[in-house]
C-alpha positions in Angstrom: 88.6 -89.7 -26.5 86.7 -87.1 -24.5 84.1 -89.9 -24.2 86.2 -92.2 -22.8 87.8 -90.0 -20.7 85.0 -88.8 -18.9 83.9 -92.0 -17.3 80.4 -92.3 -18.7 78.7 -95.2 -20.7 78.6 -94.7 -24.7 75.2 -94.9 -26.2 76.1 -98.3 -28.3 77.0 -99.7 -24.8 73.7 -98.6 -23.9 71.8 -100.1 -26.2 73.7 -103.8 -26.6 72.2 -104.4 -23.2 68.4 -103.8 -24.6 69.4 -106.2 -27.3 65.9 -107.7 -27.4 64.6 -104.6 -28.2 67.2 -103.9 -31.4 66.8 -107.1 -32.3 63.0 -107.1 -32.9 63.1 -103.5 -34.4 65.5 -104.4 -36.8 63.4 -107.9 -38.1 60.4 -105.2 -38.5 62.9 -102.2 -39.9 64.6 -105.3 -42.5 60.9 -106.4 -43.7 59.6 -102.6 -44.5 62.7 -102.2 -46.7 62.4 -104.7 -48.9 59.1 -103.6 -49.6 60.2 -100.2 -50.6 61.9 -99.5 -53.9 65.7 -99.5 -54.0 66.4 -95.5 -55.2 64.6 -94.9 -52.0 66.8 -96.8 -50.2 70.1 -95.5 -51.6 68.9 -91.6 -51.1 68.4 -92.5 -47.8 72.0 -93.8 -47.2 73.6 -92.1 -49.0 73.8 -88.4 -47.1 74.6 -91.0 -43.8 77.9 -92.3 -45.7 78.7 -88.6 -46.4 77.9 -87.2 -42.8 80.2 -89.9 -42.2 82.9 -89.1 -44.7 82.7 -85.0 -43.6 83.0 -85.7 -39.5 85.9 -88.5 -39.8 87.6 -85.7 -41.5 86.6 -83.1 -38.4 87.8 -85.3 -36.2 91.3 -85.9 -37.7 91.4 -82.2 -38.0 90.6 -81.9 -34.6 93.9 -81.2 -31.6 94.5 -84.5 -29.6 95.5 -82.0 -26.3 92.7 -82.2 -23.6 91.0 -79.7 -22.0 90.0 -79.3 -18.6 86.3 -78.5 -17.7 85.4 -76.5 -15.1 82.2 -78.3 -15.1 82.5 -82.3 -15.8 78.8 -82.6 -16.2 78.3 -80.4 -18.4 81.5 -80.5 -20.1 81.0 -84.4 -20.8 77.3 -83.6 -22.2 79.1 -81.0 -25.0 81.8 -83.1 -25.9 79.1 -86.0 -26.5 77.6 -83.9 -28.5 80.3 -82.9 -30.8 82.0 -85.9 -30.7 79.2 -88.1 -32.9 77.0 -86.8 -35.9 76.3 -90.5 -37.7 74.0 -92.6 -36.4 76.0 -95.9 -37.3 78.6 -94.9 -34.1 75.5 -94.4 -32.3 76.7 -91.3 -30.4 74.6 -89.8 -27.7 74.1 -86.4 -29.8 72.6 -88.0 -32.9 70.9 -90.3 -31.5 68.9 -87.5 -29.8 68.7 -85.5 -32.6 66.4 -88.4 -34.2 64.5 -89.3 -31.2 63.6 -85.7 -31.8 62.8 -85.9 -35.2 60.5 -88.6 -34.2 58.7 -86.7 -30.9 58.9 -83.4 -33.1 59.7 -82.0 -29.6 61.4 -78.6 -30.0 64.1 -78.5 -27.4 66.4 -81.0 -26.0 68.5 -80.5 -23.5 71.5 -82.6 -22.6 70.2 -83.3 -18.6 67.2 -85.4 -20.5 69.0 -87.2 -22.7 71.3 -88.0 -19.7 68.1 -88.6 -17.1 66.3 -90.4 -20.2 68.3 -93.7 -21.7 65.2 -96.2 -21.2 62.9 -93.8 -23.2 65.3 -93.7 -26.0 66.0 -97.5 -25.8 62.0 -98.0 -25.7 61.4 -95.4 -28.8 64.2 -97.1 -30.9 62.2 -99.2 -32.9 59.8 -96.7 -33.8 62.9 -94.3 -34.4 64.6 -96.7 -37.0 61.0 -97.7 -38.3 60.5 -93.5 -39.6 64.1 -93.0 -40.7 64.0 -95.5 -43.3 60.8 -94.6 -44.5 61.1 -91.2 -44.2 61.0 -88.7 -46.5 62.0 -84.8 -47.8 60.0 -83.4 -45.1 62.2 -85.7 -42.1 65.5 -85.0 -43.3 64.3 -81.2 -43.8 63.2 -81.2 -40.6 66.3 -83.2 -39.3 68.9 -80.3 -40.7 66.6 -77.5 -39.2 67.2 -79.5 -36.1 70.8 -80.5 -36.5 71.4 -76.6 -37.2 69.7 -75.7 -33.6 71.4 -78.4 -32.2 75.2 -76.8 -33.5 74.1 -73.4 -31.9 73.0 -75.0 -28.6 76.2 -76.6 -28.0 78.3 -73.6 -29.0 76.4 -71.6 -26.4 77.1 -74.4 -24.0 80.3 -75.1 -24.4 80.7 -71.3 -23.6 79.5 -71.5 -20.2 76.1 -69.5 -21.5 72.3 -70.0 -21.0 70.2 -71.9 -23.9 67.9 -68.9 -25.0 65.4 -68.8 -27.5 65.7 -67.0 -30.8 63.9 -63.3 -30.0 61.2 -61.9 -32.0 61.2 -59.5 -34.6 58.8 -57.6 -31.3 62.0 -57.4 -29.0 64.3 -56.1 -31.5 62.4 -52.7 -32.2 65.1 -50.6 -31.8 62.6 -47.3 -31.2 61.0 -49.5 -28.4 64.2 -50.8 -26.7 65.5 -47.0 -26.7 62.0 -45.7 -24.9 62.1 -48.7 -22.3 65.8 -47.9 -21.6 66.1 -46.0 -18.9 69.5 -44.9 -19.6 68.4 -43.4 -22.8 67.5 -39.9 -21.9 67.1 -38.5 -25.1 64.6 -39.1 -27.4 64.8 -40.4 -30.6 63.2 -37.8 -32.7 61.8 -34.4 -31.5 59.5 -31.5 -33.7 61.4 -28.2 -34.3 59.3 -26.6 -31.8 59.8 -29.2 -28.8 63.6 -28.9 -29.1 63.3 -24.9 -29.2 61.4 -25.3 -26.3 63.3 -27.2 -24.3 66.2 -25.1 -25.1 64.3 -22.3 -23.6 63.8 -24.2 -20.2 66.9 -26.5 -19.8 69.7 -24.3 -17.9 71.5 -21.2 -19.2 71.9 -19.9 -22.6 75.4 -20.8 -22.6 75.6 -24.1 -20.9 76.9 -26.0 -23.6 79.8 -23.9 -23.8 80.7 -22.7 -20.5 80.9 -24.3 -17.1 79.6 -22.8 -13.1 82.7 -21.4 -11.8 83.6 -21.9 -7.6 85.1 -19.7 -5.1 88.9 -20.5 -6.5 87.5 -18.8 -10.3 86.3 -15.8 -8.4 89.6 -14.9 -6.4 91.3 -15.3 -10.1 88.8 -12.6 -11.4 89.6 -10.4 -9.3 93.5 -11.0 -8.6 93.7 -10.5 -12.4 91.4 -7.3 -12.5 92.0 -5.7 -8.7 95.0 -7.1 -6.9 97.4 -7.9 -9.3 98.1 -4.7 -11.4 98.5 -2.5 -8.6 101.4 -4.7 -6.8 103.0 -5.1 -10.4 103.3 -1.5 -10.8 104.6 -0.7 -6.8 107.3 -3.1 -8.1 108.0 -1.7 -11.1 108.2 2.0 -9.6 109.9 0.9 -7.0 112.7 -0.5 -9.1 112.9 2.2 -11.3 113.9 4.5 -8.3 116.4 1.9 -7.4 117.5 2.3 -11.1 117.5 6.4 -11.1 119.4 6.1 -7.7 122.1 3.8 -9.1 122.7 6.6 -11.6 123.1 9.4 -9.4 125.1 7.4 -7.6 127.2 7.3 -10.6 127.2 11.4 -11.0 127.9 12.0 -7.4 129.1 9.7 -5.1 131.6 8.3 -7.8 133.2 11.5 -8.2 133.3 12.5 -5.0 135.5 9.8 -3.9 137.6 10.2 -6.5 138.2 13.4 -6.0 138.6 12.6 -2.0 141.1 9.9 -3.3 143.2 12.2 -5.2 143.4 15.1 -2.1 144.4 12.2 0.3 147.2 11.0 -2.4 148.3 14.5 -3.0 148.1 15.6 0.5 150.2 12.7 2.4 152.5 12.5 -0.8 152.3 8.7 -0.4 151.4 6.0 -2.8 149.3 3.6 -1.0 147.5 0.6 -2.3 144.1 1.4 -3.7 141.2 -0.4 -1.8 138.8 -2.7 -4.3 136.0 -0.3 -3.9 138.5 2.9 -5.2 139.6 0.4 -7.9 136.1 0.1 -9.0 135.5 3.7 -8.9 138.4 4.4 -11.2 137.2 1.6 -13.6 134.2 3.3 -14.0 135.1 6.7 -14.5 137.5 6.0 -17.2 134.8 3.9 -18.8 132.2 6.8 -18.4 135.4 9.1 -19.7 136.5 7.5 -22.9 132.4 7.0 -23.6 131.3 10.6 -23.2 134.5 11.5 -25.2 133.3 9.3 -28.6 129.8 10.4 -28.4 130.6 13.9 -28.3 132.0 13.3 -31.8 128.8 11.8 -32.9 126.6 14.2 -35.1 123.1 13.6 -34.0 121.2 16.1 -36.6 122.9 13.5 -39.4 121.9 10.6 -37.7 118.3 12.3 -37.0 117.8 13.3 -40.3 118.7 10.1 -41.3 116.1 8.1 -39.4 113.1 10.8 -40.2 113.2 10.0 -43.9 113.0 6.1 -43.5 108.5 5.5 -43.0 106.7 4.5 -40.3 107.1 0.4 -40.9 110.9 0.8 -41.2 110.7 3.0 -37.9 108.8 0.5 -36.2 111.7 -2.1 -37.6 114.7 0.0 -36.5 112.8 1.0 -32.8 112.7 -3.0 -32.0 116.1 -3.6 -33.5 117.5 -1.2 -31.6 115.4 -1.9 -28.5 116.6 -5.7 -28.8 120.2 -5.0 -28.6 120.1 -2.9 -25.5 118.5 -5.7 -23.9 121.3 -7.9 -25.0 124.2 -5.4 -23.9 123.0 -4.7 -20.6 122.9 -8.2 -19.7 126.3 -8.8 -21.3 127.5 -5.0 -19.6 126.3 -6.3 -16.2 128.5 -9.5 -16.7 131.3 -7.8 -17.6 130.9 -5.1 -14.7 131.1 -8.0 -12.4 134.2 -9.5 -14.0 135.8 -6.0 -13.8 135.1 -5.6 -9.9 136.2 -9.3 -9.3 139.4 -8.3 -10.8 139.5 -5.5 -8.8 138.8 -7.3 -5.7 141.7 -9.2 -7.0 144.2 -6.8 -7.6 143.7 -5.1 -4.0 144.2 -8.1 -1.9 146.8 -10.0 -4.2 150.6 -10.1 -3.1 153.5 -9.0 -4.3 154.7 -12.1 -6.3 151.1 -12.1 -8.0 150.7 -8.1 -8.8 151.7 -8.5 -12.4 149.0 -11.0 -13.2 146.1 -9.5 -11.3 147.5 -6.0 -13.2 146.9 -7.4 -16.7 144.0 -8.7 -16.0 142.2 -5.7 -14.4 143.8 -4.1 -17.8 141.8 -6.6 -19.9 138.9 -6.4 -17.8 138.8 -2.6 -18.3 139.4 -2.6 -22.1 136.4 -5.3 -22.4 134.1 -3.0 -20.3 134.8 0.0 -22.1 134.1 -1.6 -25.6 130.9 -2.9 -23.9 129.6 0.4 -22.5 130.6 2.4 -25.8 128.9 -0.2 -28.3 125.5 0.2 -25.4 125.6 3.9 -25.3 125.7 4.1 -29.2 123.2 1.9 -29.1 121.0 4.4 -26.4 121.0 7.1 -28.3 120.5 5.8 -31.9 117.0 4.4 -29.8 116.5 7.8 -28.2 117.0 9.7 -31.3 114.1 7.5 -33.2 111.7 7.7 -30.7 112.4 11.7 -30.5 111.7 11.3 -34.8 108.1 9.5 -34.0 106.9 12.4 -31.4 108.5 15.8 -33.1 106.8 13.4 -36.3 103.4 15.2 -37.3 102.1 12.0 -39.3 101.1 10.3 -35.7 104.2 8.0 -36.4 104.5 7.9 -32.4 101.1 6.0 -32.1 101.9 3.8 -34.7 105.0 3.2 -32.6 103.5 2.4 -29.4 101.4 0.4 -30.8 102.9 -1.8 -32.7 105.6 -1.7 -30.4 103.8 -2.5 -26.9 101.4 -5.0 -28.5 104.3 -7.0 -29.9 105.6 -7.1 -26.9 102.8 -8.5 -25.1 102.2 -10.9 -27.9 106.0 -12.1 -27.4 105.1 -12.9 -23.2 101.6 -13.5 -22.7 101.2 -16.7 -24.6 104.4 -18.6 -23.7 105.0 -20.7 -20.2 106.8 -18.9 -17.4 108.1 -19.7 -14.2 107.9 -17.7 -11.0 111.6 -16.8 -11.4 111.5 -15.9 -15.1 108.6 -13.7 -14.3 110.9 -12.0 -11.7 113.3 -11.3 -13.9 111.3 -10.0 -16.5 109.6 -7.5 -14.0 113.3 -6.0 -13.2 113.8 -6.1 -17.1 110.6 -3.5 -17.4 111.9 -1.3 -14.1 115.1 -0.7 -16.4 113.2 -0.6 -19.8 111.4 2.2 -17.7 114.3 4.1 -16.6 116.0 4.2 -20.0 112.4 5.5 -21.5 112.7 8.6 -19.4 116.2 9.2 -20.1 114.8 9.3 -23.8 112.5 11.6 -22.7 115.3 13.4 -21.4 116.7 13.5 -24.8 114.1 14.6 -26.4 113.3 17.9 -24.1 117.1 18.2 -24.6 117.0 18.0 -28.2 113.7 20.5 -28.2 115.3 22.9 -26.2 118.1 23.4 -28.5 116.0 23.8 -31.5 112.6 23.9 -31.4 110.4 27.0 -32.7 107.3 28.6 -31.1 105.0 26.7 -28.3 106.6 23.2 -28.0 106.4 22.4 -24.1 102.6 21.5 -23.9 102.7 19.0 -27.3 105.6 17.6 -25.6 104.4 16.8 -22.1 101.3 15.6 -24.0 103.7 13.0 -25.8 105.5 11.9 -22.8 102.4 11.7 -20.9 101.3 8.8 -23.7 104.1 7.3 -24.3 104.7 6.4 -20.4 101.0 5.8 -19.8 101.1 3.3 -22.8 104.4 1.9 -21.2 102.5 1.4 -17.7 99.3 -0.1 -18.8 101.2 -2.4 -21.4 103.3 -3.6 -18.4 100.2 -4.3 -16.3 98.0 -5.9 -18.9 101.7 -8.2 -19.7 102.1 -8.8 -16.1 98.4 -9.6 -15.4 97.5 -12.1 -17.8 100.9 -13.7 -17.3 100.1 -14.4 -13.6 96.9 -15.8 -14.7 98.3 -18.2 -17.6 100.9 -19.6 -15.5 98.6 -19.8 -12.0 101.1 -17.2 -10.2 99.5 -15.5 -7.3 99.6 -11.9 -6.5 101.4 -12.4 -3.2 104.4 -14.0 -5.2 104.7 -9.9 -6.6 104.9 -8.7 -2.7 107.5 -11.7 -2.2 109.5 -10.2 -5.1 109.2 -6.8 -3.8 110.5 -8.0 -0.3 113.6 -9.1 -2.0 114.0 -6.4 -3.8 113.8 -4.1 -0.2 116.4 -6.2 0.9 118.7 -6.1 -1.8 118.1 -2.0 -1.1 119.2 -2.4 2.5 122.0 -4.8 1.4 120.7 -7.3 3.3 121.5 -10.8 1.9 118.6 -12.8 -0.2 117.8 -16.3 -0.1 118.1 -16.3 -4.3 121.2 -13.9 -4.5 121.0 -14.0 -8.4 117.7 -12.8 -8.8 118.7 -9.6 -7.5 118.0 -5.9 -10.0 121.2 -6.1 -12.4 121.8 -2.1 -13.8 124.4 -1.0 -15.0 123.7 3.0 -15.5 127.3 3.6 -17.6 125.5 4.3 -21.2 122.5 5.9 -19.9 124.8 8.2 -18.0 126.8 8.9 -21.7 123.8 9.5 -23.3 122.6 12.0 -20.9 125.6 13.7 -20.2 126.2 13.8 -24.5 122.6 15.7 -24.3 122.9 18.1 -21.7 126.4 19.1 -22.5 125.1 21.3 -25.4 122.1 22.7 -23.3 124.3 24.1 -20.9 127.1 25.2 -23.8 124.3 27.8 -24.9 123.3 29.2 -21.7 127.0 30.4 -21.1 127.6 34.2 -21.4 129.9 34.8 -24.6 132.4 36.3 -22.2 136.3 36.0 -21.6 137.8 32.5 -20.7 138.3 33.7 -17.0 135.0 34.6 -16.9 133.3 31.3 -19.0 135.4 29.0 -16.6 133.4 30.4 -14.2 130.4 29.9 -15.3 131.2 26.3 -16.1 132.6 25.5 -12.4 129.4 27.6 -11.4 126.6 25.6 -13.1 128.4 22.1 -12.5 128.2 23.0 -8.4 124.9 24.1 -8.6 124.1 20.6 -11.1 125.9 18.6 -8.6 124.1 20.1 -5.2 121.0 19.6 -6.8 121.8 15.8 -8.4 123.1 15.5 -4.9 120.4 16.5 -3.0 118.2 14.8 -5.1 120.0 11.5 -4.5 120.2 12.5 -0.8 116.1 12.3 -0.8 115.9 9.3 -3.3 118.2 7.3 -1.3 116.6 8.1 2.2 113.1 7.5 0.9 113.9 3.8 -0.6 115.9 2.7 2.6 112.4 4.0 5.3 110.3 2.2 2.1 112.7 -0.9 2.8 113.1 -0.9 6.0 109.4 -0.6 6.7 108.1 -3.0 3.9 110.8 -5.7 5.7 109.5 -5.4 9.4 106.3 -5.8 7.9 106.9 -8.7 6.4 108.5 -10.2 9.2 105.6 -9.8 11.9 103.4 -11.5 9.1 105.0 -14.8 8.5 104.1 -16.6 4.9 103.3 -12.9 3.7 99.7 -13.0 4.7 99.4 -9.4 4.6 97.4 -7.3 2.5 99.6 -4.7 0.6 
């Protein structure tokens, strides 16, 4: 069909018109059988009627869909070619394979059987003549050739060139990889050559480390330089923000209260609270009813208790502890906020609505001071075991820190944080800082009380570690943060920015990223320490004369708590006010802290 279709003469066609020709060849071919003996003639034919037998069967098996060429020359030439294998349909392709056999001509190609029809037609007597009377060495000769003939028109009918079989000389794998010159190494090389060229080829380190650019410098020295010093201005500076909250709480809190009550008393008037007096009140009763429990608590039980546990279970009980006061000062903070929106409430509500906003303040109140009495149990069970670990002579405190800070770096360092949960987690350290010094505060409490013989010097050599520790942890935690999670340096001036502004009360672009503290428990635990120290400086006097003493040293505690806020409070609004002119002549914070 492929024949036909391609519009070109088939060989028997071809040849009926040289009829002469055949019909001589074939009086010569039919007298040198006979003369032959008839075994011969059968071995002959006999492979023909099987070639014949083996391609009908191809070509039944063959698809009857048609496919189109891209080129009809040679297209036509390959389907010729595997379209006829026996001689007897006198196809084009076997008929050239035995004009072949005849010429013992190597290559054929199917232009010059195409350019060469009166050749063939001319040869064919002579062609007939030698395949009769051939013998093993022919049809030997004819399969090597048939086989050629297959792989020729495989490669043709795959668009490809006719090559030639390559020698054994081109396939030398050691010479192809020399002549390549894409192959730059070599195939084999001596001990000594490779050593060699390891001594001359680059750096030392080159297969494990790459040339770093401008952009690997800068994060050297951000991480080393620029960094740790603007974590730790940020750090401080929220911890001041933190100690002035708290004396806030000791003396601007009672103050208005007391200014409250002299107006109340003096006009003999009931008048409706304002939200910020509510808040006051809320507070002091919750400081009130705290103080009040933990003066009940017996902390040489409790103490005792902790020193006879060992180091491992100290370490344990430290970081449980430590855990839960994270935990309760972001729940106290929540519920603070709920307790002055209820407030808010109650001052502005009317008449018909008192009731409501009453109970609720009520509940608020009750929910706060469970909060702030379960935190400030929580403070000093944490205060009283790091005081066990530095009066401890067995260097538990080191074993403390150490395990402690490195734990906590561990728990950062390695996980992915964004710019805002790094902010956070700097405010979270400013508190964790404030609440280590009022341990500290416990502890110079607690040796002051009962301590024997020279105990100042090994204590300020304690608290001198255990806060250096604290700041070098935070700045190794900070630094290596920044450079995990590609934070800049100038995000930490950005964050100390906001933080100026929420000192000046100025509103923030992220209002919830502002420093949360609530300084209710520290307060308790502070004034539960002191309260003792001051018990045993009183004269043993008459009552008269004790009162006295007490109103005496509480004035003189609150001029100096007041004067010290007085000066904390003053210095952080000039720091603020100066830090946020500063930043707004230099727009995009380019500035250099």
């Amino acid at each position: 069909m492929g024949l036909r279709s391609s519009g070109r003469k088939l060989s028997f066609v071809i040849l009926s018109e040289a009829a002469s020709v055949e019909d001589a060849a074939d009086s010569r071919l039919f007298r040198r059988s006979n003369s032959l003996p008839t075994h011969r003639h059968t071995e002959v034919s006999m492979p023909k009627n099987r070639k014949r037998k083996k391609h009908k069967k191809k070509k039944q098996s063959s698809p009857d869909f048609a496919v189109i060429s891209e080129d009809p020359v040679s297209d036509s030439n390959a389907e010729s070619a595997a379209s006829g294998v026996v001689f007897g349909n006198r196809s084009d392709a076997n008929f050239q394979s035995y004009v072949a056999s005849v010429c013992a001509s190597s290559t054929i190609t199917v232009a010059a059987a195409e350019n060469g029809y009166n050749n063939i037609i001319n040869n064919g007597g002579e062609l007939r003549q030698r395949n009769v009377a051939g013998n093993d060495e022919a049809e030997s000769r004819e399969e090597e050739i048939s086989v050629e003939k297959q792989q020729q028109r495989s490669s043709e009918a795959n668009g490809s060139v006719v090559t030639k079989l390559e020698t054994a000389e081109s396939l030398d794998w050691k010479r192809l990889m020399a002549e390549d010159p894409n192959y730059i190494y070599p195939v084999e090389t001596s001990p000594l050559k490779y050593f060699m060229e390891e001594m001359y080829t680059g750096n030392s380190l080159q297969s494990t480390t790459t040339l770093g650019d401008e952009k690997e410098r800068q994060r050297v020295y951000d991480t080393i330089f620029r960094l740790p010093w603007r974590c730790e201005l940020l750090i401080d500076v929220g911890f001041f923000v933190c100690f002035d909250s708290f004396l806030s709480l000791l003396t601007i809190m009672p103050t208005r209260i007391l200014l409250t009550l002299w107006r109340l008393l003096h006009t003999r008037q009931f008048i409706r609270p304002s939200a910020a007096e509510l808040c006051d009140f809320a507070c002091f009763v919750v400081l009130a009813c705290a103080v009040t429990l933990l003066e009940g608590t017996d902390i040489s039980l409790i103490y005792h208790m902790i020193r006879g546990q060992g180091t491992i279970k100290l370490y344990v009980v430290y970081n449980v502890l430590e855990i839960f006061d994270k935990l309760c000062q972001s729940f106290g903070g929540d519920v603070l906020q709920t307790l002055f929106n209820s407030a808010e409430g109650l001052a502005n509500c009317t008449e018909e609505n008192m009731r409501f906003w009453i109970w609720r303040f009520i509940s608020d109140q009750a929910l706060a001071m469970a909060a702030t009495i379960v935190h400030s149990f929580i403070l000093l069970a944490q205060a009283i075991t790091l005081s066990t670990c530095i009066v401890a002579h067995n260097n538990a405190l080191l074993a403390l820190l150490v395990s402690n800070n490195f734990a906590e770096i561990k728990s950062n360092v390695f996980k992915r944080f964004s710019k805002d949960n790094i902010h956070s987690l700097v405010y979270a350290d400013s508190i964790e800082r404030f609440h280590i010094s009022a341990f500290l505060l416990f502890v110079l409490a607690q040796n002051i009380l009962e301590a024997e013989g020279p105990w100042f010097e090994s204590f300020l050599f304690n608290a001198l570690l255990v806060f250096v520790c604290e700041m070098l942890i935070d700045i190794i935690k900070h630094s290596f943060l920044a450079k995990f999670n590609d934070i800049k340096p100038i995000a930490y001036s950005e964050f100390l920015e906001d933080l100026c502004k929420q000192t000046l009360n100025m509103q923030t672009e992220n209002g919830k990223k502002n420093l949360t503290f609530v300084p209710l428990a520290p307060a308790c635990v502070v004034i539960r320490v002191l309260t003792p120290v001051f018990a045993a400086r009183l004269p043993c006097t008459r009552l008269p004369w004790r009162l006295f003493w007490i109103l005496l040293l509480s004035a003189m505690t609150y001029v100096m708590l007041a004067s010290l806020k007085v000066m904390i409070g003053m210095g952080l609004q000039r720091h603020a006010t100066w830090y946020v002119k500063r930043c707004q002549k230099r727009k995009h914070h380019l500035h250099f802290d």
